[in-house]
N, C-alpha and C positions, 0 to 999 in steps of 0.2 A: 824577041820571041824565041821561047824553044821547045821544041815537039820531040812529043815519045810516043813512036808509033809500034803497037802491038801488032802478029799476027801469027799463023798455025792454030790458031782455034779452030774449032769444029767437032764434030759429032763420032763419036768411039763407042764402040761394045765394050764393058767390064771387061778388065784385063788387057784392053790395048795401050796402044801409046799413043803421043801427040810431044810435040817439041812447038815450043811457042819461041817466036823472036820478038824482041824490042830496043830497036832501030834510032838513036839519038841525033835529030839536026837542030844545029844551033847552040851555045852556051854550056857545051858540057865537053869535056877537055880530057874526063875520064868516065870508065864505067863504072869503075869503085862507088858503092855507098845506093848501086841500083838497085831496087826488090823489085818482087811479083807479089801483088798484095790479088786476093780475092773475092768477091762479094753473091753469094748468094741472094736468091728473092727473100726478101722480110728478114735477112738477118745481116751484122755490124760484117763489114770490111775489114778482113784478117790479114796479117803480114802472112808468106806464103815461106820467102826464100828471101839473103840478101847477101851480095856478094860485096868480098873485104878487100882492100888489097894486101895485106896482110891478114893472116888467118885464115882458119876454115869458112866457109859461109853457113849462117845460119840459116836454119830450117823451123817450121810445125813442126810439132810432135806426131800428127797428121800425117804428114807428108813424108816424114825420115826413112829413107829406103828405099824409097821410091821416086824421088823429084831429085835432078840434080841443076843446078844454076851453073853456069860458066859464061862465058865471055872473053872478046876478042876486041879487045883498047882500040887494035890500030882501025879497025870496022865499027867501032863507036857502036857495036852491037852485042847485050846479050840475051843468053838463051836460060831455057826452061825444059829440060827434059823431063815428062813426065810419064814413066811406066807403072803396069798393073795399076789401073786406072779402076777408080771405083766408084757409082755413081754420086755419094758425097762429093765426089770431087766437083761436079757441076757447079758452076757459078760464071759470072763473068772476070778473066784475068785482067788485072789493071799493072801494070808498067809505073814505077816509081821512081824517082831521083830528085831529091831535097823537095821543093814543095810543089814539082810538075807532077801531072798525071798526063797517061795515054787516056786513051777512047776507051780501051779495052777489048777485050776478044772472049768473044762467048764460046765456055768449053764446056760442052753434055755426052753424057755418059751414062748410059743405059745399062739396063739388064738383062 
């Protein structure tokens, strides 16, 4: 069994920030090949961000400029830095690596 536990979701004014973590126990040896996928109410689950161990990480077209992924192998944890937040960005964040999901963390974002 292995868990991907989301968390820093919560509630922002247009234009703030939030940093989401996602926390790996169990069966994962690296953070390479992890994303932040999305899911708004009544629409399809978008890849967000996804970190390489070689290369850039990829991003939304959405998101570019604003969201940055990183991580930290020896803490089997990574992060989600997300500024100038805009209420699009609302959805619940879900935590990805090969074919585990987190719970996810609900991030809203007002006007």
């Amino acid at each position: 069994q292995v868990w991907l536990v989301e968390s820093g979701g919560g509630s922002v004014q247009a234009g703030g920030s939030l940093r989401l973590s996602c926390a790996a126990s169990g069966g994962f040896g690296s953070i390479y090949g992890r994303a932040w996928y999305r899911q708004a109410p009544g629409k399809q689950r978008e890849l967000v961000a996804r970190i390489y161990r070689i290369g850039t990480p990829a991003y939304a077209d959405s998101v570019k400029g604003r969201f940055t992924i990183s991580g930290d192998n020896a803490k089997n944890t990574v992060y989600l830095q997300m500024n100038s937040l805009k209420p699009e960005d609302t959805a619940v964040y879900y935590c990805n690596q090969d074919e585990d999901w987190g719970q996810g963390t609900q991030v809203t974002v007002s006007s």
